[in-house]
TORPA-425153 format. One record per residue (C-alpha): chain; residue number from 1; x, y negated, z negated. Coordinates in Angstrom, 3 decimals. Example, Ala and Ser with C-alpha at 12.3 -4.5 7.8 and 13.67 -1.06 7.14 Angstrom:
BEGIN
[pt 'A', 1, [12.300, 4.500, -7.800]];
[pt 'A', 2, [13.670, 1.060, -7.140]];
REM end
This chain:
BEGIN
[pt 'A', 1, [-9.563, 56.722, 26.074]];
[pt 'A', 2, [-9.483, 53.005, 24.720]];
[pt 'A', 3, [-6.968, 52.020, 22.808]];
[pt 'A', 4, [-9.350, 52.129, 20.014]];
[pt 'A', 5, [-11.798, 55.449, 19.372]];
[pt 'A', 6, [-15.316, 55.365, 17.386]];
[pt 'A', 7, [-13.984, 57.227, 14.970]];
[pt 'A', 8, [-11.137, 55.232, 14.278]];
[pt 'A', 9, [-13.392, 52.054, 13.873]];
[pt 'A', 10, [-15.675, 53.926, 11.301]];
[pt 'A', 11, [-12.735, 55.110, 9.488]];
[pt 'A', 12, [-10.954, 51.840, 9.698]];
[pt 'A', 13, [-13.497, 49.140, 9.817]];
[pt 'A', 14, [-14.403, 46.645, 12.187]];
[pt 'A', 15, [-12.680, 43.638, 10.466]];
[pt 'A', 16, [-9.136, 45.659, 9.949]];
[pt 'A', 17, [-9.215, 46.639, 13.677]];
[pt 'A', 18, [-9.808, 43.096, 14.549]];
[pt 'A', 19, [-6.727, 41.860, 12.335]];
[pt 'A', 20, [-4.710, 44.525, 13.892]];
[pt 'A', 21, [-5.908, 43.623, 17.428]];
[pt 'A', 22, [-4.926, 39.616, 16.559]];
[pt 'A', 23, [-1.300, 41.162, 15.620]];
[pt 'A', 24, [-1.240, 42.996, 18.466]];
[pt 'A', 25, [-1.630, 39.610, 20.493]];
[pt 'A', 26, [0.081, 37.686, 18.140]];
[pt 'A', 27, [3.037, 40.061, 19.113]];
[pt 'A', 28, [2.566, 39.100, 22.773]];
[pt 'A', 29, [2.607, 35.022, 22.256]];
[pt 'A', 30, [5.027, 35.497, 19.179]];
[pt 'A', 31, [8.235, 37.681, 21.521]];
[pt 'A', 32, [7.065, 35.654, 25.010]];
[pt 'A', 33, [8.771, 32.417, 22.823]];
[pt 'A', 34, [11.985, 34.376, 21.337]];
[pt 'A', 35, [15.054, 33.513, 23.211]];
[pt 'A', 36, [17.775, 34.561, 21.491]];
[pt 'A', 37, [17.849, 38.535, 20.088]];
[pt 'A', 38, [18.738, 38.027, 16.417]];
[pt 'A', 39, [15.885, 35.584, 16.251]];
[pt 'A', 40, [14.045, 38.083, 18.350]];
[pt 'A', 41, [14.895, 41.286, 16.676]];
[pt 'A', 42, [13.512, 40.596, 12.682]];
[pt 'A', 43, [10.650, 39.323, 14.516]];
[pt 'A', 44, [9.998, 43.291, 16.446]];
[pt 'A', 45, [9.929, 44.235, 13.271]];
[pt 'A', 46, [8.242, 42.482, 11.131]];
[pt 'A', 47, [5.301, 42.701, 14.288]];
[pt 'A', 48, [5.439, 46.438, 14.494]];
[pt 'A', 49, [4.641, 46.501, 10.634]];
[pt 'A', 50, [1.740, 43.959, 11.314]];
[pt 'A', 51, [0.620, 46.329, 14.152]];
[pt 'A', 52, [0.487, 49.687, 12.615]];
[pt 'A', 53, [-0.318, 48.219, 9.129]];
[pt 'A', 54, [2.460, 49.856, 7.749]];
[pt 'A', 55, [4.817, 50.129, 5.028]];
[pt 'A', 56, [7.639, 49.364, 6.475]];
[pt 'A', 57, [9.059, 49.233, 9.897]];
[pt 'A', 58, [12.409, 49.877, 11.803]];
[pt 'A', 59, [13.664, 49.117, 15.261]];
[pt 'A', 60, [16.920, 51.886, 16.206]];
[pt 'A', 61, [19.075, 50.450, 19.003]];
[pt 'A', 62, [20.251, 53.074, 21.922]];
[pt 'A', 63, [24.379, 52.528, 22.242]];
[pt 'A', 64, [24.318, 54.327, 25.842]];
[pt 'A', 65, [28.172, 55.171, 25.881]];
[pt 'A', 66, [27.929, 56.673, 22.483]];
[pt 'A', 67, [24.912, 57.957, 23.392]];
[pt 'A', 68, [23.829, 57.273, 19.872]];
[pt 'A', 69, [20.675, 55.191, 18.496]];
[pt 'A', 70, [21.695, 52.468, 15.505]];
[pt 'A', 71, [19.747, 50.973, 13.000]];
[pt 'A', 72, [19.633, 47.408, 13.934]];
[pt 'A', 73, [16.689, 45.951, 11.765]];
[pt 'A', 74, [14.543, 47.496, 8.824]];
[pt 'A', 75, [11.836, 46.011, 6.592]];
[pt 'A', 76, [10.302, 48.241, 4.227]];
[pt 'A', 77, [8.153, 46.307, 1.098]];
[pt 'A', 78, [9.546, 49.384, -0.877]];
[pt 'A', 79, [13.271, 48.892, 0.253]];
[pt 'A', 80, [15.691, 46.876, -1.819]];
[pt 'A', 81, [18.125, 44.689, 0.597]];
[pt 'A', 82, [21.430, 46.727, -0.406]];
[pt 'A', 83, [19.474, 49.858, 0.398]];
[pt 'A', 84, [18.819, 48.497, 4.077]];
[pt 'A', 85, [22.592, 47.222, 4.307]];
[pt 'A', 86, [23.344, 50.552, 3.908]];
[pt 'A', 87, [21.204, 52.653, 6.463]];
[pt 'A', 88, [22.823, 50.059, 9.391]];
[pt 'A', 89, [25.963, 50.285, 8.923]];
[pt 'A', 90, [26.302, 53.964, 7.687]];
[pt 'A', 91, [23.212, 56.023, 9.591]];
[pt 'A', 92, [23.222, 56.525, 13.327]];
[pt 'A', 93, [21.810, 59.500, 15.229]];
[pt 'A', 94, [22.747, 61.322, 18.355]];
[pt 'A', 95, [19.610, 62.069, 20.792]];
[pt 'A', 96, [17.178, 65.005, 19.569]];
[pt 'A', 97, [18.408, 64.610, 16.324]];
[pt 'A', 98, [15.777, 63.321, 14.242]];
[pt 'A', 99, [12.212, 62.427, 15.269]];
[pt 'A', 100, [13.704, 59.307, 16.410]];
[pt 'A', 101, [16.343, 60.878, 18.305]];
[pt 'A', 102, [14.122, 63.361, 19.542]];
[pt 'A', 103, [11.700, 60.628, 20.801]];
[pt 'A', 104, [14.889, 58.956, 22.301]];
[pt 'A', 105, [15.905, 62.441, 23.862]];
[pt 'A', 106, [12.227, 63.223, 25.347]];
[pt 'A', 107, [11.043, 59.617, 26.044]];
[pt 'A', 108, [7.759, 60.526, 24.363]];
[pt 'A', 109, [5.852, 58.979, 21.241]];
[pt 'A', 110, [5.690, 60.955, 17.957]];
[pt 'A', 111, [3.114, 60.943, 15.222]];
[pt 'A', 112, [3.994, 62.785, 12.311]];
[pt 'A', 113, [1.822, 62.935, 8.966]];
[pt 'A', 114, [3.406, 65.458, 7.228]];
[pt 'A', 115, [7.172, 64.775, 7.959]];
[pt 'A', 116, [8.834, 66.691, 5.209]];
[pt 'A', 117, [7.387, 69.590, 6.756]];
[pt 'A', 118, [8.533, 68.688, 10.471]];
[pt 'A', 119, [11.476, 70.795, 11.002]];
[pt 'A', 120, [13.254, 67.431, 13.266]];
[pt 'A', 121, [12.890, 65.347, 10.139]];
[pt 'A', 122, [16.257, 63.574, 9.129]];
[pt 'A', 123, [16.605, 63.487, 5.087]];
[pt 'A', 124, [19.498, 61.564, 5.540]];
[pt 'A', 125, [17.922, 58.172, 5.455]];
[pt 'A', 126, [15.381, 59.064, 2.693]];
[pt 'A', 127, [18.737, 60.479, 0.742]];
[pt 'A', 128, [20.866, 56.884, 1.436]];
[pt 'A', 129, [17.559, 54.663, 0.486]];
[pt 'A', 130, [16.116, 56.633, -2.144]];
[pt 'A', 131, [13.198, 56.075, -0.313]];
[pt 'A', 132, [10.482, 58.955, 0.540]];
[pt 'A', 133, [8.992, 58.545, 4.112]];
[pt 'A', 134, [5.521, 60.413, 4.195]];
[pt 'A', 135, [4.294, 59.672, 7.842]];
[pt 'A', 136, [5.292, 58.011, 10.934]];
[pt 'A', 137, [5.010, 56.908, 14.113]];
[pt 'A', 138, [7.627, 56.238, 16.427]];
[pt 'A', 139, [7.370, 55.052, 19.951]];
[pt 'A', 140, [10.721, 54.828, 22.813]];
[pt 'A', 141, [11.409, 51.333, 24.055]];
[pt 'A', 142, [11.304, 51.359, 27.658]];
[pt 'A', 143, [11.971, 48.830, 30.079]];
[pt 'A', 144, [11.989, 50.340, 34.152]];
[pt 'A', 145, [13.660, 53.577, 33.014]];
[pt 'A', 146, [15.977, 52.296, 30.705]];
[pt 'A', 147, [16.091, 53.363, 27.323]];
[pt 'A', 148, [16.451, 50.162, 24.697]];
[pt 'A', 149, [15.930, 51.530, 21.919]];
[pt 'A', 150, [13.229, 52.823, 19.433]];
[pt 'A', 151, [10.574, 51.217, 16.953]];
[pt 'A', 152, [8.706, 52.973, 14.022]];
[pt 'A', 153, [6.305, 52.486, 11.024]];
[pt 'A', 154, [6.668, 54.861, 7.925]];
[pt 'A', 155, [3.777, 55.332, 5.166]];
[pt 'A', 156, [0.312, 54.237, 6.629]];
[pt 'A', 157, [-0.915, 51.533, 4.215]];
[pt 'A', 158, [-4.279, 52.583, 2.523]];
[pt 'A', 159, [-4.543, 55.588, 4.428]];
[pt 'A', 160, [-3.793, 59.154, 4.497]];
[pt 'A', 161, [-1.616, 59.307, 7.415]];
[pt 'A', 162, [-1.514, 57.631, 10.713]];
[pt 'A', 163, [-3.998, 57.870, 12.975]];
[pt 'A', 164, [-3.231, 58.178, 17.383]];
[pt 'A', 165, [-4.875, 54.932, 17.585]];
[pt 'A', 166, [-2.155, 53.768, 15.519]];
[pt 'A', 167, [0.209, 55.389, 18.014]];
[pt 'A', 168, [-1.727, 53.440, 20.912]];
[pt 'A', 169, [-1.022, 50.281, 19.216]];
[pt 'A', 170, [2.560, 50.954, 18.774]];
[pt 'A', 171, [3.143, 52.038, 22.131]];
[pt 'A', 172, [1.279, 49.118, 23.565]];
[pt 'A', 173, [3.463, 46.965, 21.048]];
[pt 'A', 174, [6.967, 49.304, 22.188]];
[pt 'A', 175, [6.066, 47.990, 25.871]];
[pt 'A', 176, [5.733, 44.180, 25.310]];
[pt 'A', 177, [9.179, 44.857, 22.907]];
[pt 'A', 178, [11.018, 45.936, 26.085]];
[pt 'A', 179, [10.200, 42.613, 27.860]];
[pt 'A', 180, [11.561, 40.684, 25.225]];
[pt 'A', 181, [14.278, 42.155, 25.343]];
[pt 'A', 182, [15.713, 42.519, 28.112]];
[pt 'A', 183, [14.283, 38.922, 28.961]];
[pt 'A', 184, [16.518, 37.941, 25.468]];
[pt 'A', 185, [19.211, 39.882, 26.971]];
[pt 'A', 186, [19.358, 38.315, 30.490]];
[pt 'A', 187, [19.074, 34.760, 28.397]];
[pt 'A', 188, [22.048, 35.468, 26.870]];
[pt 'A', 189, [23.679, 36.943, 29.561]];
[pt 'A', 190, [23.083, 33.646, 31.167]];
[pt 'A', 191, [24.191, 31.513, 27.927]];
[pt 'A', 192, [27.251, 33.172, 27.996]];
[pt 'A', 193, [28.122, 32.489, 31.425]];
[pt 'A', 194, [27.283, 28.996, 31.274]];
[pt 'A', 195, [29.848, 29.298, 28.249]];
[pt 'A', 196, [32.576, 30.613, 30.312]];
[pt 'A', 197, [31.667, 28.117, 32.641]];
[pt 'A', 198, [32.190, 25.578, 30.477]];
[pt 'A', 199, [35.278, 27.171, 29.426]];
[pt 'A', 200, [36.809, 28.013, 32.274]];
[pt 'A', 201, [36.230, 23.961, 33.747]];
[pt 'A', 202, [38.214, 23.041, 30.023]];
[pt 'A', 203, [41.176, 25.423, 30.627]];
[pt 'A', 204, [41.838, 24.239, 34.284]];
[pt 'A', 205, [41.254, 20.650, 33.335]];
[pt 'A', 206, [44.036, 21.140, 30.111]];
[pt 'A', 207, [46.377, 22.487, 32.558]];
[pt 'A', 208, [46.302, 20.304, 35.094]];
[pt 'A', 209, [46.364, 17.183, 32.167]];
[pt 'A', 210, [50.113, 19.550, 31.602]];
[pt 'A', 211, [51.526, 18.270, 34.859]];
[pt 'A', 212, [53.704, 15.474, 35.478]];
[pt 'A', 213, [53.431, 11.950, 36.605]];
[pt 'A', 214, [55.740, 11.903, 39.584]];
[pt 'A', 215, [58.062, 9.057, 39.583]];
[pt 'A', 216, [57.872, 6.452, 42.212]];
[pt 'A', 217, [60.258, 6.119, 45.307]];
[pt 'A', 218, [63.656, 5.339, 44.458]];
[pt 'A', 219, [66.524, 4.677, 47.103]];
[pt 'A', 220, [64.406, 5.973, 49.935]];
[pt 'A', 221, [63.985, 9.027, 47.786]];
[pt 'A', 222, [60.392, 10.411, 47.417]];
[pt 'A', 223, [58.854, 13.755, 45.843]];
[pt 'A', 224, [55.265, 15.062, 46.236]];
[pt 'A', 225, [53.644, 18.174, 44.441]];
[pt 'A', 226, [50.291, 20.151, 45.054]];
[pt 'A', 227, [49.661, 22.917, 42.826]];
[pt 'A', 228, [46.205, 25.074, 43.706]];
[pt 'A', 229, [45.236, 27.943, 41.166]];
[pt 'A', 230, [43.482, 30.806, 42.904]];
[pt 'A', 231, [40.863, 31.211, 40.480]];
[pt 'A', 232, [40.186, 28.343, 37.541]];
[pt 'A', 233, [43.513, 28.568, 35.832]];
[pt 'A', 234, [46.675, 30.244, 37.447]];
[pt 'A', 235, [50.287, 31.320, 36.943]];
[pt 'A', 236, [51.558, 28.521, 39.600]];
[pt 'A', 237, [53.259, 25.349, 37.695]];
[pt 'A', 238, [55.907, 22.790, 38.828]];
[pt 'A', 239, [57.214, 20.506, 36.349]];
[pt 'A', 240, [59.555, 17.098, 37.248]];
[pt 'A', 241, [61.162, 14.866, 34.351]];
[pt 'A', 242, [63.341, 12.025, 35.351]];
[pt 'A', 243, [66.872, 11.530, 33.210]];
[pt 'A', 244, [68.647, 8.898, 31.400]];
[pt 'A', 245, [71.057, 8.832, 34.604]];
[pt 'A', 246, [68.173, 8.576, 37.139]];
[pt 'A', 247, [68.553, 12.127, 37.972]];
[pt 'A', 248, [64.945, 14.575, 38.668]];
[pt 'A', 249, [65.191, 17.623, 36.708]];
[pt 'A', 250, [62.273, 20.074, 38.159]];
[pt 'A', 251, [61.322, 23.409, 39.007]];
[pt 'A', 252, [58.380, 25.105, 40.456]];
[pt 'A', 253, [57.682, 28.692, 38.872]];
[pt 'A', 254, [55.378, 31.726, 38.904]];
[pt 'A', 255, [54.153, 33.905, 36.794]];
[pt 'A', 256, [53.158, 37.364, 37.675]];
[pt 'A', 257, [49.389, 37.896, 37.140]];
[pt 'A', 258, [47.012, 35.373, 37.651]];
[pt 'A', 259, [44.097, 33.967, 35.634]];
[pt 'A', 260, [44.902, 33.313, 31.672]];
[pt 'A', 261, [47.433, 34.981, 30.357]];
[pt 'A', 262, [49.211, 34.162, 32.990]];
[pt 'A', 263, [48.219, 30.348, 32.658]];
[pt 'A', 264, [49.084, 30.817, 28.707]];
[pt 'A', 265, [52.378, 31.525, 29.619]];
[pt 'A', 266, [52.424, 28.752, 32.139]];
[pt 'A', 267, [51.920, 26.383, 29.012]];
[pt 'A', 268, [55.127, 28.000, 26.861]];
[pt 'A', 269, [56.659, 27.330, 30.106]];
[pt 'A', 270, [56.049, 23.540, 30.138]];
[pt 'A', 271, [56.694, 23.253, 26.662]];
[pt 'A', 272, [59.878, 25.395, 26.424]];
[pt 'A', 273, [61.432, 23.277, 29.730]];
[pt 'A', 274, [60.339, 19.812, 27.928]];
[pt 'A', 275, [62.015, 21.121, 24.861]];
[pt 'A', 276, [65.252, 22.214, 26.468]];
[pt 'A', 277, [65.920, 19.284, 29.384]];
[pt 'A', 278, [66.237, 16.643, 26.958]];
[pt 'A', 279, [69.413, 18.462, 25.939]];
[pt 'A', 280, [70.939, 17.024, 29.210]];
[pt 'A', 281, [72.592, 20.589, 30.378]];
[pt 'A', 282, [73.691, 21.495, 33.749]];
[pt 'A', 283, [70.863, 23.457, 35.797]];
[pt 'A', 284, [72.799, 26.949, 35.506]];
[pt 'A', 285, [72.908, 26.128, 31.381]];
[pt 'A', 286, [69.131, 24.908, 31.341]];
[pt 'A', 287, [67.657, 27.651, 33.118]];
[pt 'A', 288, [69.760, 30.100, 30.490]];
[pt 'A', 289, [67.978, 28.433, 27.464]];
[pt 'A', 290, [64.539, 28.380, 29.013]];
[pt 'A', 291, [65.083, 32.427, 29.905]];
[pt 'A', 292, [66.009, 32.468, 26.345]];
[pt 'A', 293, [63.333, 30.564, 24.931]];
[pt 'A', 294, [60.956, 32.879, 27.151]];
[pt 'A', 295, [62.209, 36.359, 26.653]];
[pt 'A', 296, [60.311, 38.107, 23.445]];
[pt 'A', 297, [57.035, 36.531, 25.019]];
[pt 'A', 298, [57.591, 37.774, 28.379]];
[pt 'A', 299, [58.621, 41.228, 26.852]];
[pt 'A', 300, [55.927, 41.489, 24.753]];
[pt 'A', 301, [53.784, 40.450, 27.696]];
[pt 'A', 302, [55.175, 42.728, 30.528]];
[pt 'A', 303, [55.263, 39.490, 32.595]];
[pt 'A', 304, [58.308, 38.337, 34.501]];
[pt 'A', 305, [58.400, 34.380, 35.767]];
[pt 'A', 306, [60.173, 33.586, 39.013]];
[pt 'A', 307, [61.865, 29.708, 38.939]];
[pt 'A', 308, [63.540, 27.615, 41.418]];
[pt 'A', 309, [65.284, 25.029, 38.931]];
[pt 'A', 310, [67.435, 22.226, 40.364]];
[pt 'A', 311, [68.639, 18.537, 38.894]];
[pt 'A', 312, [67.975, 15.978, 42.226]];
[pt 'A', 313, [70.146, 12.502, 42.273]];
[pt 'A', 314, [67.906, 10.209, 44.482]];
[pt 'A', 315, [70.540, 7.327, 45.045]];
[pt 'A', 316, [73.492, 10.259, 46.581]];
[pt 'A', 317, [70.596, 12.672, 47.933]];
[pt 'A', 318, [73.041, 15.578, 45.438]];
[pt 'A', 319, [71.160, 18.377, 44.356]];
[pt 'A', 320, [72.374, 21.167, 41.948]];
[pt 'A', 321, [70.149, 24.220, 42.087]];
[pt 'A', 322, [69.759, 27.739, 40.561]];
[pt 'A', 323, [67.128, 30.152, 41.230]];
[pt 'A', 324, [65.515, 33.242, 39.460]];
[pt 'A', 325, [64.126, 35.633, 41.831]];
[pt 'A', 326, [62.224, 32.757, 43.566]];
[pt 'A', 327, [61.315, 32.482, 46.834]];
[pt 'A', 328, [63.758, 30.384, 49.113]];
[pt 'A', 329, [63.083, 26.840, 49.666]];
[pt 'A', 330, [62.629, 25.443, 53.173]];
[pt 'A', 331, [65.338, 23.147, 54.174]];
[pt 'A', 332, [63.947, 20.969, 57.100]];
[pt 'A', 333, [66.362, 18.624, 59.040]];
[pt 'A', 334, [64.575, 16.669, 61.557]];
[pt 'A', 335, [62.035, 18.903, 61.575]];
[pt 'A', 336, [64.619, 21.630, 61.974]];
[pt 'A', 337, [65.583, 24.313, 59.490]];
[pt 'A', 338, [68.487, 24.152, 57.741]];
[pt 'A', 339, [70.114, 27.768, 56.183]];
[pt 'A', 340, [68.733, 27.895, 53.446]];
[pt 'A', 341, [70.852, 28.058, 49.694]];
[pt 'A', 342, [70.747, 31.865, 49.166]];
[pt 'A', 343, [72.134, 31.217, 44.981]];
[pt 'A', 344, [69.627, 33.179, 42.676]];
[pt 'A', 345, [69.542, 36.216, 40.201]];
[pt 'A', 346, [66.664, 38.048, 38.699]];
[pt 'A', 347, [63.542, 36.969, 37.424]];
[pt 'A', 348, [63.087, 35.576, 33.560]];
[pt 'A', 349, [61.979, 38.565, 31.526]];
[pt 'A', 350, [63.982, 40.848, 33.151]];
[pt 'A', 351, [66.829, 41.668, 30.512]];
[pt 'A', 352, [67.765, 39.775, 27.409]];
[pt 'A', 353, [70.724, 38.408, 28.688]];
[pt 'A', 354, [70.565, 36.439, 31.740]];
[pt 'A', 355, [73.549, 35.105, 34.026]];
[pt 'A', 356, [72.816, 32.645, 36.439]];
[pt 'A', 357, [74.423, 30.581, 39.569]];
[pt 'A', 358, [74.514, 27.277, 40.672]];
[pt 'A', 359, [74.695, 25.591, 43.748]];
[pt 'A', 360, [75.029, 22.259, 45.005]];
[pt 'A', 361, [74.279, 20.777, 47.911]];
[pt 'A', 362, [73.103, 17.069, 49.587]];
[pt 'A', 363, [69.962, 15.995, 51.099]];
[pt 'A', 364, [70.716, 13.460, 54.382]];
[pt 'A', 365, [68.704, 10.841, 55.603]];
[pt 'A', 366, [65.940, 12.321, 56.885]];
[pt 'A', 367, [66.430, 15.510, 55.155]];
[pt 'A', 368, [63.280, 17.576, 53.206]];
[pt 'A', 369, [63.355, 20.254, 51.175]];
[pt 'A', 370, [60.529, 22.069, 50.278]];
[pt 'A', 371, [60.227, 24.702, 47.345]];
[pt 'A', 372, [57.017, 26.999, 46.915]];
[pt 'A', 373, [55.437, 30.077, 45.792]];
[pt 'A', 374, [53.979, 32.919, 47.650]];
[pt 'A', 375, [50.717, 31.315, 47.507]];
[pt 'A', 376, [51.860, 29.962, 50.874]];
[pt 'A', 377, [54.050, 32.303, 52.165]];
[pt 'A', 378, [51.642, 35.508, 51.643]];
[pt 'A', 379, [48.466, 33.790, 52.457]];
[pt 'A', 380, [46.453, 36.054, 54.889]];
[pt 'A', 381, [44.245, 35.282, 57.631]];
[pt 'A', 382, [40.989, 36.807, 58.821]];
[pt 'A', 383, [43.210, 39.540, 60.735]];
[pt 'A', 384, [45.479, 40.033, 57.578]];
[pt 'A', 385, [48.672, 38.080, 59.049]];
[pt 'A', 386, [50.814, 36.533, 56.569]];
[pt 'A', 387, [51.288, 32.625, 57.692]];
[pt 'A', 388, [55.027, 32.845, 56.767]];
[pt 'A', 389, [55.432, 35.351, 59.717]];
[pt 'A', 390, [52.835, 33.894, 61.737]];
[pt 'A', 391, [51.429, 30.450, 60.740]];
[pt 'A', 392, [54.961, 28.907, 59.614]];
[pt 'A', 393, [56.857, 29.312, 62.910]];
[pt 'A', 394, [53.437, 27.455, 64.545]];
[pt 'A', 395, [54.091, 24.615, 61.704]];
[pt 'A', 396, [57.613, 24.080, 61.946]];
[pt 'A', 397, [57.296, 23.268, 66.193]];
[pt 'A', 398, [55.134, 20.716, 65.513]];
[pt 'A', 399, [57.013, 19.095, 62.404]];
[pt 'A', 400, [58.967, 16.307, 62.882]];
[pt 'A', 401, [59.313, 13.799, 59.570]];
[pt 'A', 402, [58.613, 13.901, 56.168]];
[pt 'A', 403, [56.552, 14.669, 53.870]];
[pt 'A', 404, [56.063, 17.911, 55.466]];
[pt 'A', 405, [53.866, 19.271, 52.520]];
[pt 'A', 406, [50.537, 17.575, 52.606]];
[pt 'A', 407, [50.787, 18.925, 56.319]];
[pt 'A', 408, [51.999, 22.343, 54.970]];
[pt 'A', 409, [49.225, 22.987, 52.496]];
[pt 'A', 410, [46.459, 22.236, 55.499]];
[pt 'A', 411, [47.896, 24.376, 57.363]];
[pt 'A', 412, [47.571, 26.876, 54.906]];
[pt 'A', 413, [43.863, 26.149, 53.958]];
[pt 'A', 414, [43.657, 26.585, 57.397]];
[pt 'A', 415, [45.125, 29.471, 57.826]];
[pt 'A', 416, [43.425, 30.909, 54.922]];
[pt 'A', 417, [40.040, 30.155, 56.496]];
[pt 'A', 418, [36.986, 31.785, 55.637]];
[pt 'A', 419, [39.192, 34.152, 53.396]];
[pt 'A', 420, [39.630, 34.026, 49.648]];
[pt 'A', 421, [42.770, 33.164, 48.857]];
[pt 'A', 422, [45.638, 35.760, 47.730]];
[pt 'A', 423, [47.578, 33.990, 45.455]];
[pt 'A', 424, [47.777, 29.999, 43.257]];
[pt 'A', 425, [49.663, 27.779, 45.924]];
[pt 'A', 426, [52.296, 25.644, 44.941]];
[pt 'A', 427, [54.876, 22.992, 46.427]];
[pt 'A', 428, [57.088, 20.771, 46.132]];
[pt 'A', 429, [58.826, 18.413, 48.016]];
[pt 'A', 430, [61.707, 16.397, 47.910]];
[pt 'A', 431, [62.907, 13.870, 51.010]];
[pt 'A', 432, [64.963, 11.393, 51.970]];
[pt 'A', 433, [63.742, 8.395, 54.349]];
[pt 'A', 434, [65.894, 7.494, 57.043]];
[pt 'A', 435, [66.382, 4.123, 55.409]];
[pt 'A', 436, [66.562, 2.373, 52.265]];
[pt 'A', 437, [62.971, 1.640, 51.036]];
REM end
C-alpha cells in the first residue's frame, strides 16, 4: 500500500496531504541539521504534530535499566506549561503498561480512536493534565533493534479520529527520529570526549606547573627528578625546596590509586609540605606534621601515601632521612651499591598518631643516591618480569658515574616496551661529583 490510500486523499484533500507530505520532508532536512538533543528533541515534537496534524504531540524516552519510558517533551495547543511540567517529572510507565508502554513492550504501532474504551489506556496523564485524549497514534522509535523511545499525536485536528495513513506518516516520521538521534547521541558522545580531552591535557599540565624548579649545582652537589604519570594525571609527586641554611628539603611520595583522586591528593600533598617546611623542623618532626596535616583526608579517602622525606646539605654531602612505608632508595658508590638505610614506619593514613625515625647519613665524592616509586621497580616486561628482579641487576653492571637516573628511566621505558605501563614512575636523584664544580 502507499503511504497514502484513495480514500484517504478524498477524505483529506489533495492540498492537506500535500502540506503534510512537505512536513514530512521538512522533518527529514529539519533533524539531518540538529546536533545537539535538547535542540533536537522540541524539534521531534513539534514535527510529529506537523506530521499527523495533530493536537498535540509527545515523545516518551525508554530508560533501559529502569526499564521504564519518560516523558521527555510534550506540546499540546490545549496544555498549559505547568500542566506539561508536571506529566515529566511525575508520569513514567513500565513496558505494556499503557498504549505507549504496550507499543514499547510489542515494538508495534498503535492507532486508537476510541481510547477511553481501550482497556490499555492510562487515565493517569489525562487525570494530572486535566486534559481528555480522544485518539491516538503512537509509533516505537527504533534504531537497529534498539528501542529509543516512543512518539505520539493525541486528538486528530478536524477529523473524527485518525486515520492508518496517519499511522504511515508517523511511522515513516518515528524512523527518520531514530537517526537523529542516535546521530545527536554519538555527537555528544564525541563532544564530551573532546571535553575530557581537554580536561584531562589541563589537569596534567596544572600538576606538572606544581613541581619544583630544581636548584642549580652547588659544591659539586647536583639533583635531577623525572616524574611520569601512568595515565594523564597520577599519584607520583616529588617535591625539593632549598633552606635559609642551603640545605634541600625533599621527598618523593605515592599515593595509592592512580588517576584523580589520587592526583587531588597529590596537590594537598604539595601544599601541606610547602606549608609545613618553612617551619624549619627536623625531617622526623616535618614528616609528623605533614601525616598530621594529611590524616582526616586520607581517612575519609581510604588512601594511604608512602614518603621518603630527607633534608640534603650539599656543601658536607649530610643527609637526614625518614621514610613512611616507601620503597628503599638505591645507594650507588662507584657504580656499586651501598646497604641501603633500612629507617621507616608505616604509611601516612595509617593511624592518627604517627611515630617516625630518622637517620643520617653522608654522601662521598662520587656517591648517588637514588629514591623512587614502584613505577620502576614493578614495571613488567612482555614476559611479566619485574625489572627490579630482572632489569636492575642488568643496569647496575653497566653503571659507573652519576647521574644514574636519566639512564635508569630508559632503561625502564625499555624494559617496559611495547607494554602499558603498571604504575606513574618517579625519581630522584641526588650526587656528589668527584670534585668541586
Amino acid at each position: 500500500m502507499s503511504i497514502i490510500d484513495e480514500d484517504y486523499a478524498k477524505t483529506t484533500g489533495n492540498g492537506d496531504i500535500a502540506n503534510r507530505l512537505e512536513a514530512l520532508i521538512k522533518a527529514n532536512q529539519a533533524l539531518a541539521c540538529q546536533e545537539s538533543l535538547d535542540e533536537l528533541l522540541p524539534t521531534l515534537v513539534q514535527l510529529a504534530r506537523e506530521v499527523t496534524d495533530s493536537e498535540g504531540a509527545s515523545l516518551m524516552i525508554y530508560d533501559p535499566e529502569a526499564e521504564m519510558i519518560k516523558f521527555e517533551v510534550l506540546q499540546n495547543i490545549n496544555l498549559p506549561p505547568n500542566s506539561r511540567s508536571h506529566l515529566k517529572k511525575n508520569i513514567e510507565l513500565k513496558l505494556g503498561q499503557g498504549i505507549a508502554g504496550w507499543v514499547a513492550q510489542t515494538r508495534e504501532p498503535a492507532l486508537v480512536n476510541e481510547v477511553q474504551k481501550d482497556s490499555r489506556f492510562f487515565r493517569g496523564a489525562d487525570v494530572s493534565s486535566s486534559f481528555t485524549t480522544r485518539n491516538l497514534i503512537c509509533a516505537p522509535i527504533i534504531y537497529q533493534e534498539e528501542l529509543l523511545g516512543v512518539v505520539s499525536a493525541v486528538n486528530a485536528k478536524g477529523r473524527k479520529g485518525f486515520h492508518q495513513n496517519d499511522l504511515s506518516l508517523l511511522m515513516s516520521f518515528s524512523q527518520l527520529a531514530a537517526v537523529a538521534i542516535t546521530r545527536a547521541r554519538l555527537l555528544e558522545t564525541l563532544l564530551a570526549s573532546k571535553r575530557l580531552e581537554v580536561e584531562q591535557a589541563n589537569a596534567a599540565r596544572i600538576q606538572k606547573l606544581c613541581r619544583p624548579v630544581l636548584p642549580e649545582p652547588v659544591h659539586g652537589s647536583h639533583v635531577w627528578a623525572l616524574c611520569e604519570p601512568a595515565g594523564f594525571v597520577g599519584g607520583d609527586t616529588f617535591d625539593l625546596i632549598p633552606m635559609p641554611d642551603r640545605s634541600w628539603v625533599f621527598y618523593v611520595a605515592d599515593v595509592t590509586g592512580k588517576g584523580l583522586p589520587a592526583a587531588l591528593i597529590v596537590a594537598a600533598l604539595t601544599l601541606c609540605f610547602r606549608r609545613e617546611v618553612v617551619n624549619n623542623q627536623p625531617v622526623d618532626e616535618l614528616l609528623g606534621c605533614i601525616h598530621q596535616g594529611m590524616f582526616d583526608m586520607l581517612e575519609k579517602a581510604n588512601l594511604l601515601i608512602t614518603m621518603a622525606l630527607g633534608r640534603y646539605w650539599p656543601e658536607t654531602g649530610e643527609m637526614h632521612l625518614c621514610r613512611a612505608g616507601h620503597t628503599l632508595p638505591l645507594w650507588l658508590r662507584e657504580g656499586c651499591q651501598v646497604e641501603s638505610p633500612e629507617t621507616g614506619c608505616l604509611p601516612l593514613g595509617v593511624f592518627a598518631r604517627y611515630e617516625s625515625a630518622m637517620l643520617k647519613i653522608r654522601l662521598q665524592r662520587g656517591d648517588s643516591i637514588l629514591f623512587y616509586s614502584d613505577g620502576m621497580s614493578e614495571a613488567f616486561d612482555r614476559q611479566g618480569r619485574i625489572f627490579e628482579r630482572n632489569g636492575l641487576p642488568a643496569f647496575l653492571s653497566r653503571a659507573h658515574k652519576p647521574p644514574f637516573g636519566p639512564d635508569l628511566a630508559r632503561a625502564v621505558h625499555q624494559w617496559q616496551a611495547g607494554t602499558e605501563p603498571s604504575d606513574d614512575l618517579t625519581i630522584l636523584e641526588i650526587w656528589r661529583g668527584p670534585k668541586e664544580s
